[in-house]
C-alpha positions in Angstrom: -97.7 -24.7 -15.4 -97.7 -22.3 -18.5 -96.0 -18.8 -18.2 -99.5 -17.0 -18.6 -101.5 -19.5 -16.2 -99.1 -18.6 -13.5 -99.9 -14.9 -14.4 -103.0 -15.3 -14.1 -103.3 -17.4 -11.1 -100.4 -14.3 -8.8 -102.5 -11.8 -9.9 -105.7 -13.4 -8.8 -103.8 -14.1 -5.4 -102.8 -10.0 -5.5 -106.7 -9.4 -5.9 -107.1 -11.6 -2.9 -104.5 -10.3 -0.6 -105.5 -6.6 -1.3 -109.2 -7.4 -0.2 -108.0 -8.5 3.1 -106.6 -5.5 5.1 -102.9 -6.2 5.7 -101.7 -7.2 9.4 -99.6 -4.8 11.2 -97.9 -4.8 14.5 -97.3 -2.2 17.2 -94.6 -2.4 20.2 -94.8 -0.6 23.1 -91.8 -0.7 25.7 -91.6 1.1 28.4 -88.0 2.3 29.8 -87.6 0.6 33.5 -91.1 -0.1 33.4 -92.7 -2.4 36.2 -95.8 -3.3 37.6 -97.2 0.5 38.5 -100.8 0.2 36.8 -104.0 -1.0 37.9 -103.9 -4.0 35.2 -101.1 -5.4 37.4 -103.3 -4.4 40.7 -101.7 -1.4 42.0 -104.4 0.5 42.9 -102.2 3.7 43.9 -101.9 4.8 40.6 -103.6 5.8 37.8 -103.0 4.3 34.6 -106.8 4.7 32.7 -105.1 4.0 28.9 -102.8 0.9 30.2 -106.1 -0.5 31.9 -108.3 -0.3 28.8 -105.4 -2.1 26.4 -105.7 -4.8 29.5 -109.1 -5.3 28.8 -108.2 -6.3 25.1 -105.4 -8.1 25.9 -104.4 -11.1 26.9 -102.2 -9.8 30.6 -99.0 -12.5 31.1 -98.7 -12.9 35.0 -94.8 -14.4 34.4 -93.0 -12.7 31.7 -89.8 -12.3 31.9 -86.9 -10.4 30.7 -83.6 -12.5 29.5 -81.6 -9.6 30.7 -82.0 -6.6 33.4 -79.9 -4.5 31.6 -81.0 -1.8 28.9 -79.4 -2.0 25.8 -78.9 -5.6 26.1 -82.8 -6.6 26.7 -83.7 -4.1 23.8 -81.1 -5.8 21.3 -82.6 -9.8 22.6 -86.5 -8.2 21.9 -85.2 -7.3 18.5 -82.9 -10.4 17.9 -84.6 -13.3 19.5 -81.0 -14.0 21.0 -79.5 -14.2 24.4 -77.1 -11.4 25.4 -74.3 -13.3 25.1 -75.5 -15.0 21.7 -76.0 -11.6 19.6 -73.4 -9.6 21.3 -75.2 -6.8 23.2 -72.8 -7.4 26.6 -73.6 -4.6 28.2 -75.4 -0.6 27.2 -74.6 0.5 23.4 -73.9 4.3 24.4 -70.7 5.8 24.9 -67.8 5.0 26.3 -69.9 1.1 26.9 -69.7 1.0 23.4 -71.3 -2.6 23.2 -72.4 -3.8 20.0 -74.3 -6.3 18.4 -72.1 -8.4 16.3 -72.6 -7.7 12.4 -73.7 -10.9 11.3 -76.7 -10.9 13.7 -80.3 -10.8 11.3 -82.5 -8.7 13.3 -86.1 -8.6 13.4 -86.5 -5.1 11.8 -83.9 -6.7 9.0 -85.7 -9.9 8.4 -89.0 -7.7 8.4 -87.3 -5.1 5.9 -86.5 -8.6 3.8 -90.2 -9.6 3.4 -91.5 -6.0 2.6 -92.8 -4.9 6.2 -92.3 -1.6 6.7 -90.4 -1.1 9.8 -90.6 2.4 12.1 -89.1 3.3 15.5 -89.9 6.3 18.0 -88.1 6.7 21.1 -85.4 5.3 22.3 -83.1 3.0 20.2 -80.2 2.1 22.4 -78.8 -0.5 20.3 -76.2 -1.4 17.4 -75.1 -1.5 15.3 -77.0 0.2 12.2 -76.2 -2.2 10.1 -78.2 -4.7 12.4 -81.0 -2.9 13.5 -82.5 -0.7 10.2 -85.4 1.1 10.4 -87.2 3.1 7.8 -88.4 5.4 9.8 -86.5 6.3 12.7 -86.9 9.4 15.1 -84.9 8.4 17.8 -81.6 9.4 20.2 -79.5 9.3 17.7 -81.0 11.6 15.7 -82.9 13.7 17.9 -83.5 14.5 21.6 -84.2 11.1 23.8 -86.2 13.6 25.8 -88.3 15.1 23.1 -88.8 11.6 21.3 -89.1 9.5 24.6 -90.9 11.8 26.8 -92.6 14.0 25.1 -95.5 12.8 24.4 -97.3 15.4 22.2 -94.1 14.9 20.2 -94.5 10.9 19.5 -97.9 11.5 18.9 -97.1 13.9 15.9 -94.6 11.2 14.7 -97.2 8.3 15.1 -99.3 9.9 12.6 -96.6 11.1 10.7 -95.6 7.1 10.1 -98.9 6.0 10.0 -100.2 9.0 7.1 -97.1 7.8 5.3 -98.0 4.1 5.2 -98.3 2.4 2.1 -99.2 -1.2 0.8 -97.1 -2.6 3.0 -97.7 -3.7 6.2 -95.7 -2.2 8.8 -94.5 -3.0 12.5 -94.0 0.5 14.8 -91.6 0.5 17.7 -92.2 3.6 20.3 -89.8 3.4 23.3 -90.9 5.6 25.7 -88.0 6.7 27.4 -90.2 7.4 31.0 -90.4 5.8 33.5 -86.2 5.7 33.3 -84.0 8.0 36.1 -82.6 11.3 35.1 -80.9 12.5 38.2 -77.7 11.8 36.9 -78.3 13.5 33.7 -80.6 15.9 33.6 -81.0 16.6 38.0 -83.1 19.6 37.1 -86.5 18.2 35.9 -86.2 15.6 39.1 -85.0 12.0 40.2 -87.1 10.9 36.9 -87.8 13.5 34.8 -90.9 13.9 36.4 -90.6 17.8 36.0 -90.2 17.9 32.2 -92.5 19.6 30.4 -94.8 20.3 33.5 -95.2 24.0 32.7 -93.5 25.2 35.2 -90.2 27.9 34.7 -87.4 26.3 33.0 -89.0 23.2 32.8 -91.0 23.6 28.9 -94.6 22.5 28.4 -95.9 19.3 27.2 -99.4 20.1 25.9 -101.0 16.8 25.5 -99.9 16.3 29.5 -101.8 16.5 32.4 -99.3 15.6 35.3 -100.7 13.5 37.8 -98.8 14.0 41.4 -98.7 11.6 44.2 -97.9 12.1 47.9 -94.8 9.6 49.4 -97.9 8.4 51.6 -100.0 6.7 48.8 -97.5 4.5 46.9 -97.3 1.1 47.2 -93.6 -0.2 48.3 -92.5 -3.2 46.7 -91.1 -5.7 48.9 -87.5 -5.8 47.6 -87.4 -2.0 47.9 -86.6 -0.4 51.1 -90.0 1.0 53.6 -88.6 4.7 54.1 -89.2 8.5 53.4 -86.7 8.6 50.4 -87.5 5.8 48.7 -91.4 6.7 48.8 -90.7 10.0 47.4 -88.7 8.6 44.8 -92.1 6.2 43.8 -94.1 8.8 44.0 -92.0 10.9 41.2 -91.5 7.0 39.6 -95.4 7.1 39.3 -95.5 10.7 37.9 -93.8 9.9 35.0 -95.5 6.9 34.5 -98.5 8.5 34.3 -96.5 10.5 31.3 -96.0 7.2 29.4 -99.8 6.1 30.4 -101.3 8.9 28.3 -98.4 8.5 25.5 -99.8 5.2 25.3 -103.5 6.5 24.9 -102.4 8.7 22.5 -100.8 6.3 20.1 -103.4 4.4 20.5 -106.0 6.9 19.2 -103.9 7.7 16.5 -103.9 4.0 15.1 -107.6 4.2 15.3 -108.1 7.6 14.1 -105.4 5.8 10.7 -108.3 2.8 10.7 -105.1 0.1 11.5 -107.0 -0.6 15.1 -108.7 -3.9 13.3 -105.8 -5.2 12.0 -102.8 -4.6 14.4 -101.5 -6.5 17.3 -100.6 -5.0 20.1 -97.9 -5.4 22.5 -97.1 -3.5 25.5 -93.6 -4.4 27.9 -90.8 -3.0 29.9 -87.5 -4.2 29.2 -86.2 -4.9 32.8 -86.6 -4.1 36.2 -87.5 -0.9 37.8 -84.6 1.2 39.3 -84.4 0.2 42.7 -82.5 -2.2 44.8 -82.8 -5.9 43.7 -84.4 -4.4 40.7 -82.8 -3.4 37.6 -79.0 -5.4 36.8 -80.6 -8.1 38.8 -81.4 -11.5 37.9 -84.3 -12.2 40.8 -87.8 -12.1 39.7 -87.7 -8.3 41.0 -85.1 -7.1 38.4 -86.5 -9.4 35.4 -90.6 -10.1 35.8 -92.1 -7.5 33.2 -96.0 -6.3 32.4 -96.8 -8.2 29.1 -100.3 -7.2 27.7 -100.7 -9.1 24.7 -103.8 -7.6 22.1 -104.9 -9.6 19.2 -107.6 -8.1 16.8 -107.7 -11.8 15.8 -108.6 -13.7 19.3 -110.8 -11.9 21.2 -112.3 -14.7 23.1 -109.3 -14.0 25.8 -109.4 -10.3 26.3 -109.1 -9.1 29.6 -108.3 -12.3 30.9 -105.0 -13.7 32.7 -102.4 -16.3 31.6 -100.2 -17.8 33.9 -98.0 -19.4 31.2 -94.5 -18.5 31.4 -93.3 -15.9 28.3 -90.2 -14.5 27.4 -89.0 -11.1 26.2 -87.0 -13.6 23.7 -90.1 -15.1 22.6 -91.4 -11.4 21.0 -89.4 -11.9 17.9 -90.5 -15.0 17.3 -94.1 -14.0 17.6 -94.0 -10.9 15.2 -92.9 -13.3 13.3 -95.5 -15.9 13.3 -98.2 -12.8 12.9 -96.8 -11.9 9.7 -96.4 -15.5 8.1 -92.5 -15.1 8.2 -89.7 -17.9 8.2 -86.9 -17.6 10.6 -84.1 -17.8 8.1 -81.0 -20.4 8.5 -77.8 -18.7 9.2 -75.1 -18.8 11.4 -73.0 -16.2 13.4 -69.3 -18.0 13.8 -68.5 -20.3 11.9 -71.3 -23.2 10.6 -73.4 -23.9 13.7 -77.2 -21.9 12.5 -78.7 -20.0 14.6 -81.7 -21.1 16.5 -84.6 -19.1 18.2 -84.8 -20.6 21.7 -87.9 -18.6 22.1 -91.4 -19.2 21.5 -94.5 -17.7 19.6 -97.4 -16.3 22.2 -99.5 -16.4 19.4 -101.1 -19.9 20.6 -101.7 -18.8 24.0 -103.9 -15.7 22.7 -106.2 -18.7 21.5 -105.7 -21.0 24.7 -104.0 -21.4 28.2 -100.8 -22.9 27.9 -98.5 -25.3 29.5 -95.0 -22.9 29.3 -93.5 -23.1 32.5 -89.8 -22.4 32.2 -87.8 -19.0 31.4 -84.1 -18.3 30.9 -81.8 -14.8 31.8 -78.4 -14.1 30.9 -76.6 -10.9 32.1 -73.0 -10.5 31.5 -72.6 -6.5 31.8 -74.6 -3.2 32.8 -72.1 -0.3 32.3 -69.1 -1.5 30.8 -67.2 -1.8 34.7 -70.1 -3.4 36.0 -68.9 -7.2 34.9 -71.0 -9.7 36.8 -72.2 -12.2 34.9 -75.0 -14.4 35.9 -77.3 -17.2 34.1 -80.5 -18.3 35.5 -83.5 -20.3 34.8 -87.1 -20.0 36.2 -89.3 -23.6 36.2 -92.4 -23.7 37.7 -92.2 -22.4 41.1 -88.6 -22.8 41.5 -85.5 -20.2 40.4 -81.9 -20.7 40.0 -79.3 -18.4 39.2 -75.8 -19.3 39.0 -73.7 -16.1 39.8 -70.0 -16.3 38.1 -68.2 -13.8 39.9 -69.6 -14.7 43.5 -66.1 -13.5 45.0 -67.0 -9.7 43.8 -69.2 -7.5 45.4 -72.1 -6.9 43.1 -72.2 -3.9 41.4 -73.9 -0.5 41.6 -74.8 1.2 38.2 -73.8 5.5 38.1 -78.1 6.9 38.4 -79.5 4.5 40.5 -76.2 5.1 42.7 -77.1 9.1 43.1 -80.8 8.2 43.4 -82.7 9.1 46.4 -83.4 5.5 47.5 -79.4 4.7 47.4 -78.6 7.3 49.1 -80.3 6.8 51.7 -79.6 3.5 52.1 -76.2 4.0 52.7 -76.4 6.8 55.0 -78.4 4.5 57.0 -76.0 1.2 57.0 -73.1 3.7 57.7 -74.7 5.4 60.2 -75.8 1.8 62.2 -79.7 2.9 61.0 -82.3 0.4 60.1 -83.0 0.6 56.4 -86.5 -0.9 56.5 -85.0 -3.1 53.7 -85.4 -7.2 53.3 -81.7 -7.7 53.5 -78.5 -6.0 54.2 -75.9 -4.2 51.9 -73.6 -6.8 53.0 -76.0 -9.5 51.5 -76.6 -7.6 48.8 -73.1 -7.0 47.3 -72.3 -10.9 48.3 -73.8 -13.6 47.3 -73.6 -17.2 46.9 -72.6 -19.0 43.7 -75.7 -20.4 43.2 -79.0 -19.2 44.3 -82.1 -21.5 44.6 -85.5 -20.3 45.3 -88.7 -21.5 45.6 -91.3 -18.3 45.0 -94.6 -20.6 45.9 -93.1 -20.6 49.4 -90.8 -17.8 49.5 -92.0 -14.9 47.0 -89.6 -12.6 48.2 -86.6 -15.0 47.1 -85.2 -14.9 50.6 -84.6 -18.4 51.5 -81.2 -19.7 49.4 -82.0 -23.0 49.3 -79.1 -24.6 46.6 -77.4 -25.8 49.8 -80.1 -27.4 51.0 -79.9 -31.3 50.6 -83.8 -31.7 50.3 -83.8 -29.8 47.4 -80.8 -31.6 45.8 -82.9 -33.5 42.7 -84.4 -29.9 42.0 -80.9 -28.1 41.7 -79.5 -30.7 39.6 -82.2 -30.9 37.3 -82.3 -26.7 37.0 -78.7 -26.4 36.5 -79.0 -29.3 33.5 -81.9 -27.1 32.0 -79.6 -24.2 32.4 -76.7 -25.7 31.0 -78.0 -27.6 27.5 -79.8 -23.8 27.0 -76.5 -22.4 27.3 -74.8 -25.0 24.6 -77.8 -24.6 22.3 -77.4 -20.8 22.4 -73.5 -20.7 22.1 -72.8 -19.1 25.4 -68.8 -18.1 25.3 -69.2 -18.2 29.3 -70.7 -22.2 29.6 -67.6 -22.8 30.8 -67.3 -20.4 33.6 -66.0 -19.8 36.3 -63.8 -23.5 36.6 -63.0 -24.1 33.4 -62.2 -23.1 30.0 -63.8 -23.6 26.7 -62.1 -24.7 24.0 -64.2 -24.9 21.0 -62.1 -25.3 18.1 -62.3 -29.0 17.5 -65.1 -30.5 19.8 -66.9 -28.2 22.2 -65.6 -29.0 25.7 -65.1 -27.6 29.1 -61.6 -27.6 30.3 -61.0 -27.8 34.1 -58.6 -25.1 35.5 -58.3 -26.2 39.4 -58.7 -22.6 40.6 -60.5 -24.3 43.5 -63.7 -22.9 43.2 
């Protein structure tokens, strides 16, 4: 083609391309989120601006996080990588000091490299920089978590901030919310979750866009993994208050990306990135500490709004699908040495059109706080579960706020004192546990049956822990190995037996 015929023919494709309004994305996460709305049933609580996204949204009744862990589930939703594949082991802050490893290629990078404009609000928790760049970032490492996560008159003002600052490009917006997470270790004034801040009262500041919602112990809906008592109720109830918070954060963005005229064009996504705060939740690998909310909202596909999938999504398969939305490649690269990188994850973007077959998730958890080493794999197919727990012969371990919380607390002031606990197991059970863990949830929702023992179920563990193994080679686990062997992977890639007897 001649030099001035290919002119010609990208500038008419420029003409095109600016006619058609450009497609944009916007995350939502919420910090320890759950199930607490009435899109997800609970009737209990209010949730009016989660409810109406529901109804233009596709709602995912089995998504999944890969890891119940902060830091680490933030860095796999912005990676499409495993834990233990991009390098997030454990929470980014502090003396934890985890890290992404620098090679990684992020999805806020590989947006950056096809001219997507890339903003964050809220909390960040991940790193580091070099990885995960954002042009517009107003987050806890350059502000206060609390004013950027919490307050929600604050992220509104930074929405439209972003959005009256947009130019040709299209963009994809991150807001972390930093509610519904604990603050009784850090911040005991405003409450067991922060449910105080910005309420008005003396001391505690205002948040004007905020009309707190209180709920007595009496109205909550207790989980089943989390214990029946007075504590634990009151903690919900102050859980729900600040969940509330988030809910009309939520509205609020919302209204600012219609007041901006990008509703039309912008898929929507609304998560948590692991388990709620409570025992068997969060740091936990049963369906309790990694099922998430997933309300998927396409402009695009209408024809499923409001109604439910029962297809099996990932929290590693949102990378992947922000990228199919915006027409981008996933890049060939490798970490170590030659072997590329490969997303394991899917895009949802099919299932916004259709029902779909997905029926099998993966979870990899190595560390919480950098003492808390436990390291577990699992893999959820169909109705069954099985997680594989590394360090069996260690008590599990209890992470520093959800130790001083209310529900803890109480939990072991009733075990030491011989009281019932109005829990679904003991403390005993709970910081000991088998090797491996099998579970069917059709018959046993509560995952209280361990069947890997069982001989009836022998063909189904087999075939789970061969699932669970290839996904660990294809994903370049350094643990595949574990806890009987060693991996030398130098030459050929093979497990070497240590005898250790377990």
């Amino acid at each position: 083609m001649r030099p001035w015929a290919l002119a010609l023919l990208l500038g008419a494709l420029r003409t095109i391309g600016a006619a058609a309004p450009a497609r944009n994305v916007l995350l939502l996460l919420a910090d320890d989120g759950g199930f607490e709305s009435g899109a997800y049933n609970n009737s209990a609580i209010q949730t009016p601006n989660l409810d109406a996204l529901a109804r233009r949204s596709v709602i995912f009744q089995n998504a999944f996080t890969s890891v119940s862990s902060c830091s680490p589930s933030r860095a796999s939703i912005l990676t499409g990588l495993p834990q233990h594949q991009n390098g997030m082991y454990g929470l980014h802050q502090d003396v934890h000091h985890f890290n992404s490893f620098d090679s990684v290629r992020s999805l806020p990078w590989l947006l950056s490299q096809a001219h997507v404009r890339t903003g964050i609000i809220g909390k960040k928790h991940v790193g580091p920089e070099v990885v995960y760049p954002f042009d517009f970032a107003y987050t806890e490492e350059n502000s206060s978590v609390l004013q950027v996560g919490r307050n929600i008159t604050r992220i509104r003002a930074l929405v439209r901030r972003f959005l009256q600052s947009q130019d040709e490009r299209p963009f994809f917006l991150y807001v972390a919310f930093h509610d519904p997470h604990r603050c009784g270790h850090s911040q005991p004034q405003y409450g067991a979750f922060c449910e105080k801040f910005g309420n008005g009262e003396s001391g505690m500041g205002w948040i004007p866009d905020w009309k707190p919602q209180l709920y007595h112990p009496e109205q909550v809906q207790v989980p089943h993994f989390v214990p029946d008592t007075p504590a634990a109720r009151a903690d919900l109830a102050a859980q729900y208050t600040t969940i509330g918070r988030m809910d009309q954060g939520i509205g609020l963005v919302l209204e600012e990306l219609r007041h901006a005229g990008f509703h039309n064009s912008t898929l929507v996504i609304y998560t948590s990135d692991n388990g709620i705060p409570f025992p068997s939740g969060r740091t936990n690998l049963y369906r309790s500490g990694t099922a998430e909310p997933l309300l998927v909202s396409s402009p695009e596909h209408r024809a499923r709004w409001g109604q439910v999938s029962q297809a099996f999504a990932s929290l590693l398969d949102l990378t992947p699908t922000i990228l199919d939305w915006f027409s981008i490649p996933y890049p060939s690269y490798s970490i170590f040495g030659t072997k590329p990188v490969q997303l394991t994850g899917k895009s949802l973007l099919p299932a916004l059109g259709s029902e779909q077959p997905w029926a099998t998730a993966f979870s990899s958890q190595s560390h919480h706080e950098v003492t808390m080493y436990y390291p577990m794999r699992a893999v959820q197919h169909q109705q069954f579960h099985l997680i594989h727990n590394l360090n069996y012969k260690m008590p599990f371990p209890i992470d520093q706020d959800f130790y001083v919380s209310p529900t803890f607390q109480d939990l072991l002031n009733r075990t030491r004192a011989g009281q019932p606990t109005h829990w679904n197991k003991s403390l005993h059970q709970y910081y000991y546990r088998d090797r491996w863990e099998l579970f069917d949830c059709s018959r046993d929702p509560t995952e209280s049956q361990n069947l890997a023992a069982d001989p009836r179920y022998g063909t189904v563990f087999q075939l789970l822990r061969a699932q669970l193994l290839k996904w660990q080679w294809d994903t370049g686990d350094p643990w595949v190995c574990a806890p009987d062997a060693v991996l030398e992977d130098k030459l050929s890639p093979q497990c070497r037996p240590l005898h250790n007897e377990l």
